[in-house]
N, C-alpha and C positions, 0 to 999 in steps of 0.2 A: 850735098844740095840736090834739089829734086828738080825736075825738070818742069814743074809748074811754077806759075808767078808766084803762089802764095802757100806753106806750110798747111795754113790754117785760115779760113775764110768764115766769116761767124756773119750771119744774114740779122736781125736784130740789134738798135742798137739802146735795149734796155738794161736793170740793172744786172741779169745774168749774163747778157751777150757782152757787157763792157769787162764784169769783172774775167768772164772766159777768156775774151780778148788781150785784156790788158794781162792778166799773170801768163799766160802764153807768150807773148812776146816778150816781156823779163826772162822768162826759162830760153830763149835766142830765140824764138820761131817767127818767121815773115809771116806779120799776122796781117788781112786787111777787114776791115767790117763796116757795114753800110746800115742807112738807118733813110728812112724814107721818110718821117716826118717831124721825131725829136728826142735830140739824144736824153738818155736815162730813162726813158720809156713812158709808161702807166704811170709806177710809182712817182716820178721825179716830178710829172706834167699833168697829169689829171688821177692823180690816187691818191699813195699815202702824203706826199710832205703838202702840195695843197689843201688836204681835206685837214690833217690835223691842225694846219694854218690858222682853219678858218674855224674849224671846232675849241679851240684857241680863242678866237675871235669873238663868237659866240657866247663863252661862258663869261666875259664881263658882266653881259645882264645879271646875271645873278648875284657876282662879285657886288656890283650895286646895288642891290638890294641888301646882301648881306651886311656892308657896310654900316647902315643904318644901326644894326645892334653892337657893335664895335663904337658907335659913338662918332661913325664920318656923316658927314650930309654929302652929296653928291648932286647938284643939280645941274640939271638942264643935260642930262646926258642925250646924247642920240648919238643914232651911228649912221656911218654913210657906204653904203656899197660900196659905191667908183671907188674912192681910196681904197679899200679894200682890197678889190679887186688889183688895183694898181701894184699894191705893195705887195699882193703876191706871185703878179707875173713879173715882178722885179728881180723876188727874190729866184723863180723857176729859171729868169737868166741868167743868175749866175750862175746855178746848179749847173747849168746847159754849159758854161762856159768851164766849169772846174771837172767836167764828164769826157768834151772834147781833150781839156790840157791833160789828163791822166791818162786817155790813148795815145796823144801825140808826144808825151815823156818817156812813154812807153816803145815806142817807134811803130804803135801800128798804125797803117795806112787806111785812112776813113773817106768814106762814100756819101757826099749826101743826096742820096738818090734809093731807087726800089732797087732790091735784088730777086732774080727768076734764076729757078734751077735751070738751065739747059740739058746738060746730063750729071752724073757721076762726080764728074771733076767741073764742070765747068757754069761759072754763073755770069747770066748778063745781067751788068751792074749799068741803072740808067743811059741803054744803048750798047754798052760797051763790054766786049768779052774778056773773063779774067778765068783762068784756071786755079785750082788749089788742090794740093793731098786730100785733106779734110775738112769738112764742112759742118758748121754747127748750125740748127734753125732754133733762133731765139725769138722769135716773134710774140712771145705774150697772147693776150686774150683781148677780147673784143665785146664792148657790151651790147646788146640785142634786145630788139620791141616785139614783142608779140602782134600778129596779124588780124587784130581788133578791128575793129568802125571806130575811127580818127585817133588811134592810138598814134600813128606813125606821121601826120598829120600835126598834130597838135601836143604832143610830149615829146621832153628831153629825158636825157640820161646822164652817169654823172659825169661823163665828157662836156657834155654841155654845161652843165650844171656852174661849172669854174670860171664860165666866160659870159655869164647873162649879161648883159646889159643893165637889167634892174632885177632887186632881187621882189618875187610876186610877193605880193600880203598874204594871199591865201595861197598855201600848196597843199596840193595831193599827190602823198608819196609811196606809190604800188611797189609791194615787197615785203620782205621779212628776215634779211640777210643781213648784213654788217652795214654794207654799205647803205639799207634804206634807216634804219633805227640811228646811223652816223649823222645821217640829212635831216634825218626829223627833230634832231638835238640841235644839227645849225641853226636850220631855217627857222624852228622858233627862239631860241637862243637870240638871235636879230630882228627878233619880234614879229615873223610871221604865226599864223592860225593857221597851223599843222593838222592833216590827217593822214593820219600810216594807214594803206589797205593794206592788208594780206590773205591769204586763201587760206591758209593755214589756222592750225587753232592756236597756234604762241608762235611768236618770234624766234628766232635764231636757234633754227634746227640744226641740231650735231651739237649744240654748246649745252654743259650741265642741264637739266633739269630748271633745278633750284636757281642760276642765274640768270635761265628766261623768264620766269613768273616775275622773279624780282625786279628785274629790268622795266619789265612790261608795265608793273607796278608804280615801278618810278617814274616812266614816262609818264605813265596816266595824271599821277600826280602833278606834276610838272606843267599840264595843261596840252599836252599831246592828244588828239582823239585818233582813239585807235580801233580801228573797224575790221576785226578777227574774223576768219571762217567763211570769206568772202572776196569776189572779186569784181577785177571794174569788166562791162558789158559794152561799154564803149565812151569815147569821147566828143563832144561836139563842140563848135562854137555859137555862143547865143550872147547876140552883140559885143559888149568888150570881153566875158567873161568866158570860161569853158563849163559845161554840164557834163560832172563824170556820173555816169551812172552804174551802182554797182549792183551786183548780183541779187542781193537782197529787194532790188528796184530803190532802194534810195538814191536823188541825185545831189551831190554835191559842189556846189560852186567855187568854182577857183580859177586865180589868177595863173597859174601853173602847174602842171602835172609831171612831178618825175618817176620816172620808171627805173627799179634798180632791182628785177626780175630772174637777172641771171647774165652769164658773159659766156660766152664762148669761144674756143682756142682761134685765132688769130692764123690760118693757117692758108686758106683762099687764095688762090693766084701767085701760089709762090713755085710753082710747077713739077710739086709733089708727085704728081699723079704721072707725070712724063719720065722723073726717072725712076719711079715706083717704091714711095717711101707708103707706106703703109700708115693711112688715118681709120681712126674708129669713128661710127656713125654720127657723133658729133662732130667730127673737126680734129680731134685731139691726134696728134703725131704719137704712134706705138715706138715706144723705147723697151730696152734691155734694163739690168740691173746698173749697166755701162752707160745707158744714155745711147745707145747705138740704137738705132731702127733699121728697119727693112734691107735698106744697103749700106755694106759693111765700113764704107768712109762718113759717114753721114749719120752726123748728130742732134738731137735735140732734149732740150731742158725747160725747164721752168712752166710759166701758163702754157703753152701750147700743148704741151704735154697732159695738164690737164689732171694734173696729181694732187700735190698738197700745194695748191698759188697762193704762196707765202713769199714776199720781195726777198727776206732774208734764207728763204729756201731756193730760190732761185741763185741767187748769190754763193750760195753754200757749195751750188751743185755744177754753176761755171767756173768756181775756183778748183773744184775736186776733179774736174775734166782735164782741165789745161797741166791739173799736177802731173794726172795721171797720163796723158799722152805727151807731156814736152819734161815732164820734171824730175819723172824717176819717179816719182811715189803715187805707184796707182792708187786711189783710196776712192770710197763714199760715203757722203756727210749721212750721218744717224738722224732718224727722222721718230726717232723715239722723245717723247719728251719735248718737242717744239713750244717756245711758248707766243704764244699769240698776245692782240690785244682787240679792243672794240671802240674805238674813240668816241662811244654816245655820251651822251649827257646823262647818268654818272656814267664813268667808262668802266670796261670788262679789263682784268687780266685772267687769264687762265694759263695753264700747263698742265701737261697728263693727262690721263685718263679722265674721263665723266664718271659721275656714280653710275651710270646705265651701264658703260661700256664696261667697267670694272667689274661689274658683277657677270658681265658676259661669259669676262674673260678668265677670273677667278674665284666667280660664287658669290658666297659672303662676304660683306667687305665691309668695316668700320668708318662711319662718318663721324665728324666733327664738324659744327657748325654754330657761326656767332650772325649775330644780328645784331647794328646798333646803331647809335644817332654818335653820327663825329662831331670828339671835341668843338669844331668850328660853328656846329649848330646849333651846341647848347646856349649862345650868346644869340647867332642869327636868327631865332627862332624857327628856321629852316624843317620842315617836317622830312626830309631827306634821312635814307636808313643804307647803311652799310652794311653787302654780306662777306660775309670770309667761312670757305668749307674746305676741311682735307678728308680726304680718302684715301684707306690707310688699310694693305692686305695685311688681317690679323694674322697668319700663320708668320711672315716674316717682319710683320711690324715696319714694311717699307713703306713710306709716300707714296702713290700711284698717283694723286691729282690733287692741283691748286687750282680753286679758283672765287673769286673776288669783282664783286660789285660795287665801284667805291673810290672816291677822291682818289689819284694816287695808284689808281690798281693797276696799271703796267708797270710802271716804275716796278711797283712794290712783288711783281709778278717775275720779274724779270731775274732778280736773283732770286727767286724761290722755283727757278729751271735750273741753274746753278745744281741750287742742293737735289734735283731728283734726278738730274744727269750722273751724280757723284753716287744715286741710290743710299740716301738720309734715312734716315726709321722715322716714327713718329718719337723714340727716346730720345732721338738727337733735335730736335724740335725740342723736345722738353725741355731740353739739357739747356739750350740756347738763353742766356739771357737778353729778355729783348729788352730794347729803347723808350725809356719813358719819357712824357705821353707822346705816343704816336698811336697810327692804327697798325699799320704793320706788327706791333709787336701783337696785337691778339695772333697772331699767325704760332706762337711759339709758347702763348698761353690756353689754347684751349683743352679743357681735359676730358670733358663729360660726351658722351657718345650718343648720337640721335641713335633714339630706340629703331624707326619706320622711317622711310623716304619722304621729304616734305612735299613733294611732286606728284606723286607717282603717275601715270599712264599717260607720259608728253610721250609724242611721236620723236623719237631718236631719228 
């Protein structure tokens, strides 16, 4: 036993700092970990399980509509914020409450209060001085306004965004990341008059090609107005409404403006700088291959870090910590192969490589690619288009990348990381008999090979 109160002292209490925490203290270690506003972090309180909630929520409209060629009538549908909202800070406490019981089954000791580095070993935990061996900073990321005329004034973000009051009729949603093309599928989903800004010339830069056009596509259709290439100049208020005015000098009216811009590491006032953990110019905590920074007891993972903020990579990388210092098995999770998803209205799955990246990385490289109207729409009369593309290095015939625009596409995404973690060919794809009718199984029927890039010259 160590002559400090705690083994192991973890400052966040998100989903990396609970799972670091909690398998540490099963391997014996005196773990204690503090959380200064709510436990399970981003993802549990204002991220993922809220936003899919309500992206959930959302696609009933459609469901309504569709119904009609099915042969239902549905009338008098509406929908109501409050309940909404009610039922999902209902379900966020329980989360909150099954986060607390899994540290305290666990035996480690929880803070509900702010943690400061003091030095080396030692953290003042609201007031109060606790020593530890080793220290993890899990603090996550922080989302951020740009320093506009009435941006910071008059917009939220998607912290805010969980807890309106009412939801606006008209929103304007600045961005072109996940999270802004996620809100733009809510907010009209529940019947607001949506407009996506972005500076950018397509949405969701870093994801394929082929599945921003598409995307972009489907919004538009869907009745999203999307204002590319362009940004907002400022915000004001004029009488009840706000006048966003964007770059191009158009002004737009709206009941709400969200900002989903960009987030940065979460790392401010936790007194990095006093025992000399080394941040890069954004905020982001410098780690090793270890997850070790600057001083040799003192750790960090997940957002703050500022690497791949992925919930489930976070997760990956406080279980792989805790093995590796309390458990005997040093290890670190593979970051090859992640598969993500995009909960817009249609949603994104992907995994691997992009066709961009892939030629980067390997040259020439064989695509596959389907396009089509799902079963469910040939009744709906729904003009909704589903894509599915693999990417496939011809010398070894391996999968390098899935990815899918489309009812279904995480799910369907999800075991199709599976097979490129196992390193699949495209033969074994063939080989595969798929599930009739779904759309999934186009995944294991396609055979014909796009000649030329359907995209080409999107900013990677």
């Amino acid at each position: 036993m160590s002559g400090f109160d705690f083994d192991y002292f973890v400052i966040g209490g998100g989903s990396g700092g609970v799972r670091s925490a909690r398998i540490a203290a099963q391997h014996g270690a005196r773990v204690g970990i503090a959380e200064e506003r709510y436990w399970g972090g981003t993802c549990v309180n204002v991220g993922c399980v809220p936003k899919k909630l309500l992206a959930m929520a959302a696609h009933f409209s459609a469901d309504f509509e569709d119904a009609a060629g099915f042969g239902w009538t549905v009338p008098g549908a509406a929908h109501d914020w409050a309940t909404l909202i009610a039922r999902k800070d209902a379900e966020i406490g329980r989360l909150n409450g099954i986060y607390r019981k899994l540290l305290t089954n666990a035996g480690a000791t929880m803070f509900d209060a702010r943690a400061v580095l003091v030095d080396a070993h030692t953290i003042d935990v609201g007031g109060k001085r606790v020593t530890a061996d080793r220290i993890l900073v899990a603090t996550g990321g922080w989302p951020v306004l740009p320093d506009r005329p009435g941006v910071r004034e008059h917009a939220f973000t998607s912290n805010e965004a969980f807890h309106l009051e009412r939801m606006p009729r008209r929103v304007v949603i600045v961005g072109g990341g996940y999270i802004a093309v996620e809100f733009a599928g809510i907010f009209h989903g529940l019947g607001a008059e949506v407009t996506l800004v972005h500076r950018g010339d397509m949405v969701l830069r870093g994801f394929d090609d082929d599945l921003r056009v598409h995307l972009a596509t489907e919004l538009g259709k869907a009745g999203v107005n999307l204002r590319l290439g362009c940004g907002v100049e400022g915000i004001a208020k004029v009488g009840d409404a706000l006048a966003v005015t964007l770059s191009n000098d158009e002004v737009i009216a709206a009941d709400g403006v969200m900002y989903a811009t960009g987030r940065k590491p979460n790392s401010a006032g936790l007194g990095l700088e006093t025992v000399g953990v080394a941040v890069d110019a954004d905020g982001a905590i410098v780690v090793d291959e270890q997850y070790r920074t600057s001083v040799p007891n003192i750790y960090a993972l997940g957002d703050v870090t500022d690497r791949l903020n992925l919930t489930p990579v976070a997760i990956a990388e406080g279980h792989a910590l805790a093995d590796t210092l309390f458990g005997g098995k040093p290890r670190v999770p593979s970051y090859e192969n992640v598969p993500t998803a995009v909960f817009s209205n249609p949603p994104i799955g992907t995994v691997g490589l992009t066709e961009a990246a892939a030629r980067q990385r390997h040259g020439e490289v064989d695509v596959y690619r389907a396009v089509f109207r799902p079963m469910r729409h040939t009744l709906s009369g729904r003009e909704e288009r589903t894509l599915m593309k693999l990417v496939v290095d011809p010398e070894t015939d391996r999968v390098l990348g899935c990815h899918m625009v489309g009812p279904d596409a995480p799910e369907i995404v999800q075991g199709l990381g599976i097979a490129l973690t196992c390193g699949a060919t495209k033969a074994q794809f063939d080989a595969t008999i798929g599930i009739h009718p779904t759309a999934a199984e186009e995944f294991v029927t396609m055979r014909s090979k796009v000649e030329r890039p359907a995209s080409p010259g999107l900013a990677q």
